[in-house]
VEXLUMLUM-291506 format. One record per residue (C-alpha): x, y, z. Coordinates in steps of 0.25 Angstrom, whole numbers, padded with zeros to 4 digits, always signed. Each point is the difference from the previous one (the first is absolute). Example, Ala and Ser with C-alpha at 12.3 -4.5 7.8 and 13.67 -1.06 7.14 Angstrom:
BEGIN
+0049-0018+0031 +0006+0014-0002 
***
This chain:
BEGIN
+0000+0000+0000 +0005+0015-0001 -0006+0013+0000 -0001+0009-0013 +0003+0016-0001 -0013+0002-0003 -0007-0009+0011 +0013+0007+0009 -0008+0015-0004 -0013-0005+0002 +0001-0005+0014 +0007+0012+0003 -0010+0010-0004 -0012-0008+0006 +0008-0010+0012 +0001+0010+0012 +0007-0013+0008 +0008-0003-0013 +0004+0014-0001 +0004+0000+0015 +0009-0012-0002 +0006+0005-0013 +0006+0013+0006 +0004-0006+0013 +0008-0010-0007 +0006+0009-0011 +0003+0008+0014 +0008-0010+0005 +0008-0003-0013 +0003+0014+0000 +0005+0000+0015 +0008-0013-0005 +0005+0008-0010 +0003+0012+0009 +0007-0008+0012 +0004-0013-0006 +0007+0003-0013 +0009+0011+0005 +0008-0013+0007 +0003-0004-0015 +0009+0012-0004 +0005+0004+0015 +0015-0006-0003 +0000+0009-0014 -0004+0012+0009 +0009-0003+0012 +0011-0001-0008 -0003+0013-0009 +0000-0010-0013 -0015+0009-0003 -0004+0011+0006 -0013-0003+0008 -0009+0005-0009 +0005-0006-0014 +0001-0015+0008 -0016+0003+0004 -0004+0001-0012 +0010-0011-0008 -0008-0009+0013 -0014+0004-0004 +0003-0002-0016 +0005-0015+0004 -0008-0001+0009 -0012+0002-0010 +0009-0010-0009 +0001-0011+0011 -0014-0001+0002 -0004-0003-0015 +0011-0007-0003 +0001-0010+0011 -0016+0000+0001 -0001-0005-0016 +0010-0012+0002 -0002-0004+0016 -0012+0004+0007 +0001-0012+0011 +0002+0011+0012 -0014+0007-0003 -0006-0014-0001 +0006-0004+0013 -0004+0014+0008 -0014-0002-0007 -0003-0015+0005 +0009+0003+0014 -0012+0003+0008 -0015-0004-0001 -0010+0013-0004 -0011-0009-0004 -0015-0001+0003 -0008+0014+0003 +0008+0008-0011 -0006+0013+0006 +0007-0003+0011 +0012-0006-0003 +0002+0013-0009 -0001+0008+0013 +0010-0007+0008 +0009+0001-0013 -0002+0017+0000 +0003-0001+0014 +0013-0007-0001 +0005+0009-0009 -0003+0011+0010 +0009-0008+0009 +0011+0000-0010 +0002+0014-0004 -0002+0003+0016 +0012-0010+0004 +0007+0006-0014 +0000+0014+0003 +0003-0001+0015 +0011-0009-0005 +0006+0013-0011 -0002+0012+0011 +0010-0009+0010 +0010-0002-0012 -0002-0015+0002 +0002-0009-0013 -0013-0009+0005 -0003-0011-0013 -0013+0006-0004 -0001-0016-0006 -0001-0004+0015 -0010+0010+0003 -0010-0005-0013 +0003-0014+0004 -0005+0002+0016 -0009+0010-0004 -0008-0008-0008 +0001-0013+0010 -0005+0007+0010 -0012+0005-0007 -0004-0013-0006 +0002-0005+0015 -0009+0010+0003 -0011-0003-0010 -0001-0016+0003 +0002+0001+0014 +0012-0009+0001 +0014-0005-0007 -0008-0008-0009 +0001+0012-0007 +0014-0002-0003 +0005-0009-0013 +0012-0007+0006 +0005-0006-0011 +0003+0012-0008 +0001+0008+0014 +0015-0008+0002 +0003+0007-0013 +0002+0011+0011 +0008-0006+0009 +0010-0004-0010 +0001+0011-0007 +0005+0009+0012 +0009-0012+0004 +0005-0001-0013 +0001+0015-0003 +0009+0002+0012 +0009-0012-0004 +0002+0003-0014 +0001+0017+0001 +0010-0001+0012 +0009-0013-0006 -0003+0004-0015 +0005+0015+0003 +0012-0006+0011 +0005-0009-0015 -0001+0011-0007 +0009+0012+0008 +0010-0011+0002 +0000-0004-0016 +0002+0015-0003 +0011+0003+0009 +0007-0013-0003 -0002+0004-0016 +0005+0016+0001 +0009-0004+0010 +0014+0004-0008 -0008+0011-0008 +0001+0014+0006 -0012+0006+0007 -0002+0014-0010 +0000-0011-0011 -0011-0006+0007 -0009+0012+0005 -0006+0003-0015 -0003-0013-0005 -0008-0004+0015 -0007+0014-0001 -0006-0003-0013 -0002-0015+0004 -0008+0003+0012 -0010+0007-0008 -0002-0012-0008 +0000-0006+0013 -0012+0009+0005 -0008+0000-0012 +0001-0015+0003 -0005+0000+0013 -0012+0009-0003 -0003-0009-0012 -0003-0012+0010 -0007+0009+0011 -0010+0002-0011 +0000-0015-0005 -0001-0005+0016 -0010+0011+0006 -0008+0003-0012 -0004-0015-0002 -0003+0002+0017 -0009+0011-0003 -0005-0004-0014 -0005-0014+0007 -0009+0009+0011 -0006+0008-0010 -0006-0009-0009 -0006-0006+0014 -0007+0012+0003 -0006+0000-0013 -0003-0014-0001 -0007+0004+0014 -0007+0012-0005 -0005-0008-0011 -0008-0010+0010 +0011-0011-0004 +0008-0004+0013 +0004-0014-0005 +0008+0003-0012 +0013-0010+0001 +0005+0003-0015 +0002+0013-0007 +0010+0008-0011 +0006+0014+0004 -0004+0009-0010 +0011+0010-0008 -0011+0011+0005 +0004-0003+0015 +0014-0001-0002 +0001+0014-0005 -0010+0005+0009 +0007-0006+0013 +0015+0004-0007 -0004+0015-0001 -0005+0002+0013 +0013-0008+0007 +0008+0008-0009 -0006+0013+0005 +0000-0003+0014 +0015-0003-0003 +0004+0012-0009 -0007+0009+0013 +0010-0002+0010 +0007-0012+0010 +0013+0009+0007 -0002-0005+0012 +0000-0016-0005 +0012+0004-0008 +0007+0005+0013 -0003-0011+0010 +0005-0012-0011 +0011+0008-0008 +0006+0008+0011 -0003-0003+0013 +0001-0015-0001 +0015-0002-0007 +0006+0011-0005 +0002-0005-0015 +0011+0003-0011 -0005-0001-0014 +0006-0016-0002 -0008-0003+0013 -0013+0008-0004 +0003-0009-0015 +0000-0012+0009 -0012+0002+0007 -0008+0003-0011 +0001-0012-0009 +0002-0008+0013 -0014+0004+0002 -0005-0001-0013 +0006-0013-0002 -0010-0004+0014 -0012+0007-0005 +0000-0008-0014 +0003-0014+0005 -0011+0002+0011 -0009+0006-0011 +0003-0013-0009 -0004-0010+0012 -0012+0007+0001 +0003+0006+0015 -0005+0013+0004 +0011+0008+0008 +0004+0014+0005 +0008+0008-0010 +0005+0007+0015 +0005-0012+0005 +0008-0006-0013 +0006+0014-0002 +0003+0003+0015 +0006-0014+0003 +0008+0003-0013 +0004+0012+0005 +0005-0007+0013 +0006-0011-0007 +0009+0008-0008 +0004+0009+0011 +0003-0012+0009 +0009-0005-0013 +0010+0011+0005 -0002-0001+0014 -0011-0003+0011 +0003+0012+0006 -0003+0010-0011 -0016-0004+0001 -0008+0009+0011 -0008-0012+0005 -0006+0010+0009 -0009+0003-0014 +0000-0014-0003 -0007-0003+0012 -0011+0010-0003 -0002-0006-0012 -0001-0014+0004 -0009+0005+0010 -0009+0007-0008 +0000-0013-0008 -0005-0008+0013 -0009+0010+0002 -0006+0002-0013 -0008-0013-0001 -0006+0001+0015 -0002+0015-0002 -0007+0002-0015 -0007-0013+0003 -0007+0004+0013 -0001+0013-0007 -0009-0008-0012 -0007-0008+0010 -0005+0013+0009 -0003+0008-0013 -0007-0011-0006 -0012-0001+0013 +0000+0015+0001 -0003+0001-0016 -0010-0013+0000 -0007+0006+0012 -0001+0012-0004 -0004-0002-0014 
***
């Protein structure tokens, strides 16, 4: 099953529910896009490769690429985030609960930006989500555990792969241009870290576009009274649609993501900001191709600590790195409570 442009227009103009779930979700890809993708291009801008507002906008334009791209060849992350948790039987209700988690979401997102913290805004869609479809059924029946692992292996897996992937790669490098002299080197992994970046921000949009692309079709699927839909095609429509407005949200700002991952955390030279980009890439396409949704935070961040560890433990603040775990411990509890609270209030209410 999918969901035409011009059935998109019509439930739009004459859904009020469908309306309401539209904007809120194309609210939270744009908060994603605004707090999420900044961690992509952080190393470029942390190590003056691009100035800030040039790296913004290279993220938003592959961003937008990412998102098509990756969507036309591998769409097995939207499927897992659409079948991850149950919304079926009163689709009136089940559309509410799913407004309210989105309320949740841009809630944990943006306290999450005004503290400088790089939460994974994947985390957040994935409790959020739970903890309204708890809500709505009344227990954890609610919850698909089968694809729910998919979770749990993912953040296992992401924080294995960015740190040791990123740890291999510093230590390749350094070994490789070990008799080369460093001025040699500065030019060459200045203009490779934008490369790099433009990678990074090309599998943000291929990860958490496909996250985002999976809840929207449910809310329309909802909206349209059909709660039950287990197979469906991603239309190029929604692709675009979701790609603009996580590219808009990107292109308007994300300094203080930038600061916390490519400053505060390691202080980077260029050949470790080269490192931790396609060390994160690298993570975010093979979790992609085994179907695993992930954080883009957490594969660039361990990166980013991997490499710096590559030169020597001490050169990591693990003072940040504690937050951000912590953030991570917390995201789960926190957004999914968050869901489960917003979704009573919304079903009581309306």
């Amino acid at each position: 099953m999918t969901i035409t442009f011009s059935d998109f227009i019509t439930q739009f103009t004459t859904n009020l529910p469908f309306t309401i779930t539209v904007l809120l979700t194309l609210g939270v890809i744009f908060v994603n896009g605004w707090t999420d993708s900044p961690n992509a291009i952080a190393s470029c801008v942390a190590t003056r490769a691009m100035h800030p507002r040039k790296a913004i906008l290279m993220a938003a334009v592959f961003d937008f690429l990412g998102v098509v791209v990756m969507t036309a060849f591998n769409a097995k992350v939207a499927e897992t985030i659409y079948n991850m948790v149950d919304f079926g039987g009163d689709a009136h209700e089940a559309l509410i609960a799913l407004c309210a988690a989105m309320v949740a979401i841009v809630t944990w997102a943006v306290a999450a930006w005004f503290f400088g913290i790089p939460t994974s805004e994947s985390h957040a869609l994935i409790a959020g989500i739970t903890g309204a479809a708890i809500a709505l059924h009344g227990s954890f029946r609610a919850v698909n555990g089968a694809e729910w692992v998919k979770v749990i292996y993912g953040l296992v897996l992401s924080s294995i792969l960015g740190f040791g992937i990123g740890y291999l790669v510093a230590k390749l490098v350094t070994e490789i241009c070990r008799d080369i002299e460093r001025p040699k080197t500065m030019t060459f992994f200045k203009n490779a870290q934008i490369c790099g970046g433009a990678a990074m921000a090309f599998m943000h949009g291929a990860q958490d576009g496909q996250k985002f692309i999976g809840v929207f079709l449910l809310g329309a699927f909802l909206a349209k009274g059909n709660p039950n839909v287990q197979n469906f095609s991603i239309p190029l429509w929604l692709m675009l649609l979701c790609s603009l407005t996580m590219g808009l949200g990107t292109s308007i700002g994300g300094y203080r993501i930038i600061k916390a991952v490519g400053m505060d955390m390691v202080k980077l030279e260029p050949y470790q900001g080269f490192c931790a980009d396609s060390s994160g890439a690298i993570c975010l396409l093979i979790s992609t191709l085994l179907s695993l949704p992930v954080s883009t935070t957490q594969c660039k961040t361990t990166a980013v600590m991997g490499v710096g560890a590559a030169k020597r433990f001490s050169s990591v603040n693990w003072g940040i790195v504690k937050e951000m775990i912590l953030t991570w411990v917390l995201t789960f509890p926190g957004a999914g409570l968050i869901g489960f609270l917003m979704a009573k209030a919304f079903m009581a209410i309306f």
